[in-house]
Z-matrix of the N, CA and C atoms (Angstrom, degrees):
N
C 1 1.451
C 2 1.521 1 111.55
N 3 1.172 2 118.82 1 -21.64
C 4 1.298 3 125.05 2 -167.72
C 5 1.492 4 108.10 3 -99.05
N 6 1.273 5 123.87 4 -47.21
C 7 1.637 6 128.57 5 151.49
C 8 1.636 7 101.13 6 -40.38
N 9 1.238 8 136.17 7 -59.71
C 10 1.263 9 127.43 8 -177.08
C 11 1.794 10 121.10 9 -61.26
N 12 0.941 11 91.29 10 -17.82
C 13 1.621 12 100.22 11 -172.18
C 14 1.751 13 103.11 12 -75.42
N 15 1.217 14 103.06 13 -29.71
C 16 1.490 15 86.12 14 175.45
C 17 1.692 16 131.27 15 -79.27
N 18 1.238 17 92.20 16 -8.91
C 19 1.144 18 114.90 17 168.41
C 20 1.894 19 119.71 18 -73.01
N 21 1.077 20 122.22 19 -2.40
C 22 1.484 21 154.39 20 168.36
C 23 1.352 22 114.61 21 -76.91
N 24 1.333 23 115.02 22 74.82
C 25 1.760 24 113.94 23 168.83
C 26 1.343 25 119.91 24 -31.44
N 27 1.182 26 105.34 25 147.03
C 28 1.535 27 104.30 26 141.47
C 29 1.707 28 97.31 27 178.34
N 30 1.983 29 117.39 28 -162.17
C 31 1.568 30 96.60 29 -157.48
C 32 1.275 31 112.43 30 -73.46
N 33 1.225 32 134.89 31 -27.12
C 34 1.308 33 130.27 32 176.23
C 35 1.165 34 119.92 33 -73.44
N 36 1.516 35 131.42 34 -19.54
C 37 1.440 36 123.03 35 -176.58
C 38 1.440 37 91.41 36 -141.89
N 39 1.360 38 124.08 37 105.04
C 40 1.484 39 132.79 38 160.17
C 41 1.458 40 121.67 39 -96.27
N 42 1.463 41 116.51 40 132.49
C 43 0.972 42 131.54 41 -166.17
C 44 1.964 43 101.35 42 -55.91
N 45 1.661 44 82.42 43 128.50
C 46 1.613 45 82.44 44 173.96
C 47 1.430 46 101.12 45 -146.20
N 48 1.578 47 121.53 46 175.39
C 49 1.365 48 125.77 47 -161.18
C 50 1.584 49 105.81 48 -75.98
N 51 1.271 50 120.61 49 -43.26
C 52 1.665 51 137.41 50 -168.44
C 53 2.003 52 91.84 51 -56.75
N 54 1.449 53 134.65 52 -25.67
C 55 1.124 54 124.13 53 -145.01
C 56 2.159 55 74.41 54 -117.58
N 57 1.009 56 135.67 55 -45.60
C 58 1.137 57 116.57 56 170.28
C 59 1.288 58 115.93 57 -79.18
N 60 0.856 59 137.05 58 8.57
C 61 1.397 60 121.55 59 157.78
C 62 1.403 61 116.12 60 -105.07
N 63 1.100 62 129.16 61 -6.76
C 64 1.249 63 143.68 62 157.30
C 65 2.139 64 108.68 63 -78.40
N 66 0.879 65 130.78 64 -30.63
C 67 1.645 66 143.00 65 151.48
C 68 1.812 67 101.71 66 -54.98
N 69 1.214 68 95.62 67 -73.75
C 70 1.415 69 106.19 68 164.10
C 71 1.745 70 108.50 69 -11.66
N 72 1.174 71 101.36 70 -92.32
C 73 1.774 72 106.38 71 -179.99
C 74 1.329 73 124.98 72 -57.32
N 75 1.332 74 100.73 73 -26.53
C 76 1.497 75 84.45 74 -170.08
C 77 1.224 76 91.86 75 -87.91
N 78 1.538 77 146.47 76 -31.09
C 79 1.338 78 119.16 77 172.35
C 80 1.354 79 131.01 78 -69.28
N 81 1.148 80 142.32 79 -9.06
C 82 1.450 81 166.11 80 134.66
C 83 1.380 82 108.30 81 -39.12
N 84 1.743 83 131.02 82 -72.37
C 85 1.121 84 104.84 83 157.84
C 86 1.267 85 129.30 84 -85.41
N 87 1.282 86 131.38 85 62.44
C 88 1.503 87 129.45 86 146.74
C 89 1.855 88 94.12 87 -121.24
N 90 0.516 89 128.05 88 11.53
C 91 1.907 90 125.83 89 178.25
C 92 1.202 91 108.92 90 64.29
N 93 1.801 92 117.49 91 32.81
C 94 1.411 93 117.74 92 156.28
C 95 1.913 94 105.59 93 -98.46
N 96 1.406 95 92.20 94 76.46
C 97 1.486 96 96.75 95 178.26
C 98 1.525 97 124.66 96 -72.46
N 99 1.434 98 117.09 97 -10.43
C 100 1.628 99 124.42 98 -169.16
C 101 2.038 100 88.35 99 -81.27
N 102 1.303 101 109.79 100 -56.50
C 103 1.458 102 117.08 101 175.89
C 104 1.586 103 114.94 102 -39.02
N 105 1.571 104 113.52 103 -65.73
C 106 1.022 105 129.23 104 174.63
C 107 1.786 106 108.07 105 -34.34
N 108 1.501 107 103.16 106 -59.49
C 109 1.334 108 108.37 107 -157.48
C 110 2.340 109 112.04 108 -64.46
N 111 1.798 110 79.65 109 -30.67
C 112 1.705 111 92.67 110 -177.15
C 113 1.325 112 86.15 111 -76.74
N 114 1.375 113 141.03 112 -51.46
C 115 1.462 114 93.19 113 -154.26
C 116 2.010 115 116.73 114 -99.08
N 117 1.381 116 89.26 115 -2.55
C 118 2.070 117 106.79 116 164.52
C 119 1.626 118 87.10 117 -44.89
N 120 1.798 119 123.26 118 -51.97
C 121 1.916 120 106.56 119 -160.48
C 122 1.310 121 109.03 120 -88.06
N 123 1.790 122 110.76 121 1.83
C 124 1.497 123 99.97 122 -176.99
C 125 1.692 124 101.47 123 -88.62
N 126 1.510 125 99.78 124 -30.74
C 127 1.565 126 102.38 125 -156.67
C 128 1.991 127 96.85 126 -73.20
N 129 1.045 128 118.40 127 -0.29
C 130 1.551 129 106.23 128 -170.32
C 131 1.789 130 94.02 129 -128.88
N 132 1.173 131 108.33 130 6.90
C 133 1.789 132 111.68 131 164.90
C 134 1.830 133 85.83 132 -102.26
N 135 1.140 134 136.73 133 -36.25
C 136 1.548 135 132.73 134 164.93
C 137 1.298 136 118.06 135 -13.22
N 138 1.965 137 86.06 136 -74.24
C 139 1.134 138 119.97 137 -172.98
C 140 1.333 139 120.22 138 -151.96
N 141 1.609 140 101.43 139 101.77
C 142 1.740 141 97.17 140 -176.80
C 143 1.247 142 128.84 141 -86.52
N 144 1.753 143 103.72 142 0.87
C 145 1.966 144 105.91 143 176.97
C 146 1.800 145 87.07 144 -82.48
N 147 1.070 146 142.26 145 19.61
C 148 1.642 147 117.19 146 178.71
C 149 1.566 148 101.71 147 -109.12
N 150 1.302 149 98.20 148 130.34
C 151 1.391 150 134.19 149 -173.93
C 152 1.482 151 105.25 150 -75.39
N 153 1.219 152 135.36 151 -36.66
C 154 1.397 153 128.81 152 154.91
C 155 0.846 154 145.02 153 -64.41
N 156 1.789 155 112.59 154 -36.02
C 157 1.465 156 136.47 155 158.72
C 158 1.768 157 110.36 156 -42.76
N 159 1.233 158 108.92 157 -58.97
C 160 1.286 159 131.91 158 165.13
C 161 1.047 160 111.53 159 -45.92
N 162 1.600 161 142.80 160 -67.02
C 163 1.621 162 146.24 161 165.43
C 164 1.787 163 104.68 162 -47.71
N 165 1.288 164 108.34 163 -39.11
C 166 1.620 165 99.18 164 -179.33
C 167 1.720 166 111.32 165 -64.62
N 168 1.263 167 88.99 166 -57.31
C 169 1.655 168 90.55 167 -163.61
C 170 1.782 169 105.14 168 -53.15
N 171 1.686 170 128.68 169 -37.95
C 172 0.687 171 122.64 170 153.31
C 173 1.620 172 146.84 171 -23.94
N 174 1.188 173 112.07 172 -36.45
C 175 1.396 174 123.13 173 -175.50
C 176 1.563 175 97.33 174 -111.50
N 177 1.062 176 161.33 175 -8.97
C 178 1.493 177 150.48 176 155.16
C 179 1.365 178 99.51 177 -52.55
N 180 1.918 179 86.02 178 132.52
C 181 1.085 180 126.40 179 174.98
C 182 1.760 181 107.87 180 -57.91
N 183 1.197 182 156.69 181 -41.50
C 184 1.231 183 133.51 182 82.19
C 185 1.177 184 135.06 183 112.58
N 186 1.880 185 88.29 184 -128.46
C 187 1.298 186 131.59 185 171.79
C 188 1.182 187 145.44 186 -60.84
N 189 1.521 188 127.15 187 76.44
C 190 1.147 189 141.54 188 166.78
C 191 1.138 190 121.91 189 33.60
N 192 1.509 191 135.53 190 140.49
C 193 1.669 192 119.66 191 143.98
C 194 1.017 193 141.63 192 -51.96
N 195 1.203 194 109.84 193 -21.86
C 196 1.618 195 129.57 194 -178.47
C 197 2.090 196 105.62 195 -98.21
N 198 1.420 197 100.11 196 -22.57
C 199 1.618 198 104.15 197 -168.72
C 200 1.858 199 78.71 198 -81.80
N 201 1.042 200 118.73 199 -53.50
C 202 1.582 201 110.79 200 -167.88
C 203 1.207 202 129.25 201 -64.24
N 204 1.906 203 114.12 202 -33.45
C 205 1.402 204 122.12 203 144.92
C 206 1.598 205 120.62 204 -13.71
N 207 1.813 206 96.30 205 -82.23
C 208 1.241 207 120.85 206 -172.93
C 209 1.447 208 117.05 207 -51.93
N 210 1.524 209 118.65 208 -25.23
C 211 1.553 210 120.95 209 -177.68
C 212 1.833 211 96.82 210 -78.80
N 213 1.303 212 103.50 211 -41.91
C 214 1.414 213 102.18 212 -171.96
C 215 1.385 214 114.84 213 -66.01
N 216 1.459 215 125.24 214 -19.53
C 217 1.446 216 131.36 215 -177.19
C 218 1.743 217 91.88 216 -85.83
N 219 0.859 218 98.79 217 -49.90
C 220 2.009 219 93.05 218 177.06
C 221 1.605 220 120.75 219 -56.17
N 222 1.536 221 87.26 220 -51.23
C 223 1.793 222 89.34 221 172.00
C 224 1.705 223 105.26 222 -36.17
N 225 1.743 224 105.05 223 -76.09
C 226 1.300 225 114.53 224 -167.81
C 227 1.713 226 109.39 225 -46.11
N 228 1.019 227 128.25 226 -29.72
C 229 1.344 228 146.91 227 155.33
C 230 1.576 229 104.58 228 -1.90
N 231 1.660 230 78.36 229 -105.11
C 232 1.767 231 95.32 230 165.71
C 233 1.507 232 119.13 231 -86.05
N 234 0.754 233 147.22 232 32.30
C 235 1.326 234 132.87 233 153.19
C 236 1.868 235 110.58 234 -145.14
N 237 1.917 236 111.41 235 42.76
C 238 1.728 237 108.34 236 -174.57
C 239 1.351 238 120.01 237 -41.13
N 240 1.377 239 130.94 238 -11.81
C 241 1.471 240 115.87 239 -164.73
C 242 1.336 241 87.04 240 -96.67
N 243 1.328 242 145.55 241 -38.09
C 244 1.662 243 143.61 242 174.71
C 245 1.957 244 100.19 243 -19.35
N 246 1.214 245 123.31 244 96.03
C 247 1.099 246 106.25 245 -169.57
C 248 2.289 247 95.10 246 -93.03
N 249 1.200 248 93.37 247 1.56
C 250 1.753 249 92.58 248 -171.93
C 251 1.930 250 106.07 249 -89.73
N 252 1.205 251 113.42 250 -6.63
C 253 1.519 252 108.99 251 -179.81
C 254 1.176 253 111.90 252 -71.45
N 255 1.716 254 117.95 253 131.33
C 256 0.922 255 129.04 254 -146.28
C 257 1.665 256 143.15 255 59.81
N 258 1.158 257 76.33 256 12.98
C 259 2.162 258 79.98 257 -174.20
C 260 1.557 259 103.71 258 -107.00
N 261 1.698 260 110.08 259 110.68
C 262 1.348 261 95.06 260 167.69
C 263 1.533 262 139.52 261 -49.00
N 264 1.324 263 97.09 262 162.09
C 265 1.692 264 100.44 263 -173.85
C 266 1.231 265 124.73 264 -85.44
């Protein structure tokens, strides 16, 4: 609840992408993957020009075939010359 709370606008702390994607990980690595995964689709409905948001939601344990598709078509989005998005490792 308290990891989530920062995620809670208001004037001193406005929701920005750097603070969900940082929520992002740390719920992913602690094996709260259902958390991880809700807020990987909030943080790139946030903001869908971010290229990390996009790489995050991608790699949750998670994330759909079709949710990972769609990150990978965004990745290539903003960053087309990336010729490694999507290519396993």
């Amino acid at each position: 609840n308290q990891v989530e709370a920062v995620l809670t606008p208001s004037y001193l702390n406005p929701l920005n992408t750097f603070a969900f994607n940082n929520i992002v990980a740390v719920f992913e690595t602690n094996n709260l993957t259902d958390l991880a995964h809700k807020y990987g689709k909030e943080a790139v409905k946030f903001n869908p020009d971010s290229f990390e948001a996009w790489r995050n939601l991608s790699q949750l344990a998670k994330t759909t075939d079709t949710e990972r598709q769609e990150a990978f078509a965004n990745m290539k989005r903003l960053d087309p010359l990336n010729t490694t998005i999507g290519v396993a490792k």
